[in-house]
Backbone bond lengths (Angstrom), bond angles and torsions (degrees), N, CA, C in turn:
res aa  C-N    CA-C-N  psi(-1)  N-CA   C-N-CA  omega(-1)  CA-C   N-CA-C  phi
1 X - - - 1.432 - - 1.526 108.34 -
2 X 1.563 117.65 107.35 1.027 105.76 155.16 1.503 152.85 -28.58
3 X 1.472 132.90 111.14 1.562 115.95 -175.56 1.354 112.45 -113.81
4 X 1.349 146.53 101.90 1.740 137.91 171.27 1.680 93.57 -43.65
5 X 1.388 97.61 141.31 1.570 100.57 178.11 1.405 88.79 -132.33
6 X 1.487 118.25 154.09 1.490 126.99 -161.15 1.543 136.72 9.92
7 X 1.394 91.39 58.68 1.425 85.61 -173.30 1.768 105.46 -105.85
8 X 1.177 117.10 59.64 1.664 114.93 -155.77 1.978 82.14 -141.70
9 X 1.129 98.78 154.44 1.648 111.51 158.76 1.361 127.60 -40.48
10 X 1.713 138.16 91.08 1.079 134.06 -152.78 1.305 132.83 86.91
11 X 1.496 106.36 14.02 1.220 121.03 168.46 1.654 126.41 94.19
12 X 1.522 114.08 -143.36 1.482 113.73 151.16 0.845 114.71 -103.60
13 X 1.724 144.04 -7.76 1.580 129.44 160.12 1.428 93.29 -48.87
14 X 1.190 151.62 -69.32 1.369 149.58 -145.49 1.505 109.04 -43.09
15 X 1.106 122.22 -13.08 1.770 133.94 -171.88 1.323 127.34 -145.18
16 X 1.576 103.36 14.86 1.564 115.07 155.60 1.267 130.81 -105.50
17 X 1.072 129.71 146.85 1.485 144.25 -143.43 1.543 104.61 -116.38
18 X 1.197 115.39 170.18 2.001 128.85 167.24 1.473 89.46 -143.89
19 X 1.493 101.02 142.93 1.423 132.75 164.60 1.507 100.85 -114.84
20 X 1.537 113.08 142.09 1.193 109.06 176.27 1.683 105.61 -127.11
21 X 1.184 121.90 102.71 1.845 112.72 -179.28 1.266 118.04 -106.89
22 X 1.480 148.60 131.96 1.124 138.17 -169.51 1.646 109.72 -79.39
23 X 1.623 124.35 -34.83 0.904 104.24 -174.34 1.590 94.31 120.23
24 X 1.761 125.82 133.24 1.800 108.97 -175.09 1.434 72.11 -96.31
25 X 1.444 86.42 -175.97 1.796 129.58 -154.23 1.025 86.51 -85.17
26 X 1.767 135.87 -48.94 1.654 124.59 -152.52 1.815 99.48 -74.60
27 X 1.237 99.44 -26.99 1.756 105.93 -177.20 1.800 106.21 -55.98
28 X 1.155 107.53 -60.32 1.579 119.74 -163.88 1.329 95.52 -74.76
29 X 1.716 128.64 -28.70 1.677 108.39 179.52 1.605 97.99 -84.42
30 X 1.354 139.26 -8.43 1.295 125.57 -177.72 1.554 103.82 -89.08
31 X 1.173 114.27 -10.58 1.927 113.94 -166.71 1.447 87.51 -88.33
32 X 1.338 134.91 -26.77 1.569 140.20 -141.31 1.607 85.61 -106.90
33 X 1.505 120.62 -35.22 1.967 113.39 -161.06 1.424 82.12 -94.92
34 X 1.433 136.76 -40.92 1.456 128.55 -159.84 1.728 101.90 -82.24
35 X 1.411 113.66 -34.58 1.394 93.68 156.67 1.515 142.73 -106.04
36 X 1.146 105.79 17.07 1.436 113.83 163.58 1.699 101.56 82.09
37 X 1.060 137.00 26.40 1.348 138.96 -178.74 1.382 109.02 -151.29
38 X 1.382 109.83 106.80 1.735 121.06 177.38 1.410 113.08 -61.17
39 X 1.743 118.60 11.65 1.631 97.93 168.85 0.973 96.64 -92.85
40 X 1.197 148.15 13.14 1.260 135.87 140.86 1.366 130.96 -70.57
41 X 0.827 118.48 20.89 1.699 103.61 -161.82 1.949 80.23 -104.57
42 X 1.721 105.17 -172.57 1.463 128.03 -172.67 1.591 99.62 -62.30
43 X 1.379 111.61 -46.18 1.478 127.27 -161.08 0.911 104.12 -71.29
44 X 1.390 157.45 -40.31 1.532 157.86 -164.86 1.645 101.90 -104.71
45 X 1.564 119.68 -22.16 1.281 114.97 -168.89 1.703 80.24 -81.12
46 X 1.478 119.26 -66.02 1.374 122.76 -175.72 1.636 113.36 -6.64
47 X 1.322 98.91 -70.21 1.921 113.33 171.35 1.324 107.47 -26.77
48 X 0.870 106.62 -61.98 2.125 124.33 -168.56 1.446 109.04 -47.88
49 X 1.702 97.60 -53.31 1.171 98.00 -162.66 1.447 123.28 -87.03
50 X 1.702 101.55 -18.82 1.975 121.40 155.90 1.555 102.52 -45.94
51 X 1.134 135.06 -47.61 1.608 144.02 -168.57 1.556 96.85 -54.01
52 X 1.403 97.10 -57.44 1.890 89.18 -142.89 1.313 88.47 -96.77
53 X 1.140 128.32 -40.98 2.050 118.59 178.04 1.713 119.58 -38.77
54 X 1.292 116.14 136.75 1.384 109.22 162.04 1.689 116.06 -127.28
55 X 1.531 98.95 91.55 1.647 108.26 -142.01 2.015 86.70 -79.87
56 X 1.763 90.95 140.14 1.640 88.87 179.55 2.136 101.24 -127.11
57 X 1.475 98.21 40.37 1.353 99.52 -173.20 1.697 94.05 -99.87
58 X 1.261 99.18 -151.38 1.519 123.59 171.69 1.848 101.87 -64.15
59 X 1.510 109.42 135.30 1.541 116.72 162.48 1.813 118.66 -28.86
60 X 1.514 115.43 133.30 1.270 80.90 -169.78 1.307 80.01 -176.03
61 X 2.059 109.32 126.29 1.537 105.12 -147.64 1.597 112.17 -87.25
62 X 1.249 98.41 0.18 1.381 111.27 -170.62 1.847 117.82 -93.43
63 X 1.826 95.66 -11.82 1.348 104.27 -178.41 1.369 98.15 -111.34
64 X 1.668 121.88 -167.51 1.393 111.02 -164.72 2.156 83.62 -153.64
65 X 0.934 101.61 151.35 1.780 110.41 172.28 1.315 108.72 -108.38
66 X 1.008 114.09 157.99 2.287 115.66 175.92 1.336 103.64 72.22
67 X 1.054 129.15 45.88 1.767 120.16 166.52 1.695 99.08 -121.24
68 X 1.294 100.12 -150.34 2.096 102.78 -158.94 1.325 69.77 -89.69
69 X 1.508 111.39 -112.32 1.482 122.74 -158.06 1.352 124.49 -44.82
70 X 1.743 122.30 123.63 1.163 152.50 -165.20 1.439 94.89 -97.61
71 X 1.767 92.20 129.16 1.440 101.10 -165.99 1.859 106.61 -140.29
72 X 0.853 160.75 174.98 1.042 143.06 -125.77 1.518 120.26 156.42
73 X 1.391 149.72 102.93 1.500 136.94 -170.90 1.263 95.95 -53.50
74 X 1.628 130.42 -178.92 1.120 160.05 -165.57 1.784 97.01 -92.71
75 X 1.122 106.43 131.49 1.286 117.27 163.47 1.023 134.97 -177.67
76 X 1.415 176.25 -173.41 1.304 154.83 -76.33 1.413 111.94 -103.37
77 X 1.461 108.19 -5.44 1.560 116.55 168.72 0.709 100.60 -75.87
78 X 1.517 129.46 -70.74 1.712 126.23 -162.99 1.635 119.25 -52.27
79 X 1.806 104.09 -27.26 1.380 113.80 -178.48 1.772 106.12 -62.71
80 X 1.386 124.70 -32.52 1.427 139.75 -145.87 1.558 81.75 -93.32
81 X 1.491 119.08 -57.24 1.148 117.56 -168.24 1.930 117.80 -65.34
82 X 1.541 127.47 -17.91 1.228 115.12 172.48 1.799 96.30 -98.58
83 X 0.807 123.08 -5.14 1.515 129.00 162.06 1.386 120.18 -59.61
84 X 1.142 109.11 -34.50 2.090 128.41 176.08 1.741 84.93 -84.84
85 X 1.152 116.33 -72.30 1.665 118.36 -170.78 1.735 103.08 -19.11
86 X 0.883 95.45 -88.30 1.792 130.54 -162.82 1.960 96.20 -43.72
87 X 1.876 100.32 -53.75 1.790 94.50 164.12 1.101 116.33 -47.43
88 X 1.415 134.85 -50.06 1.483 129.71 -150.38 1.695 104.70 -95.05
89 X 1.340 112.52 -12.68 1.257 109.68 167.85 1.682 116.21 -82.46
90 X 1.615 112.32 -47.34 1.519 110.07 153.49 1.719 124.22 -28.16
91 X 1.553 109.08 -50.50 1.226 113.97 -159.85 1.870 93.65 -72.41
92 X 1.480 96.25 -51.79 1.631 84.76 -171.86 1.628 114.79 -68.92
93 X 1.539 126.94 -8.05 1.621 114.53 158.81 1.245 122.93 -59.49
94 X 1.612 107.42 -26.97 1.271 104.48 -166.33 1.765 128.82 -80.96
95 X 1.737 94.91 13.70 1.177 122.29 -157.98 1.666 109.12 -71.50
């Protein structure tokens, strides 16, 4: 299936996206027991990730506001974006 790739005002940055995931808790306590060093675990990663987030959702004690990276729940982007998914999979059944 053909795709035009940047052909919009400003290129193809103009239509690329960031996902931001922290990663679950059972992941970061198994990286922390399999390597023998608790800066791995959820709890010390937690710290890290309070630093650099600049959460603009609902209060939330585990996130932190005023840091660099602006972070945000999922919402009408992500909706737009499995909305393109689901088209381009239609389009290619219809092949």
């Amino acid at each position: 299936m053909p795709l035009s790739m940047g052909k919009v005002l400003g290129g193809g940055s103009s239509i690329n996206g960031l996902g931001w995931a922290r990663g679950h808790k059972n992941d970061w306590d198994f990286f922390a027991s399999e390597s023998g060093d608790t800066a791995w675990n959820y709890e010390s990663v937690l710290k890290i990730y309070r630093r650099i987030e600049d959460w603009q959702g609902a209060p939330d004690p585990t996130r932190c506001p005023n840091s660099s990276l602006s972070s945000r729940p999922v919402g009408m982007a992500a909706q737009l974006s499995f909305t393109n998914v689901r088209s381009l999979r239609l389009l290619r059944s219809e092949r």
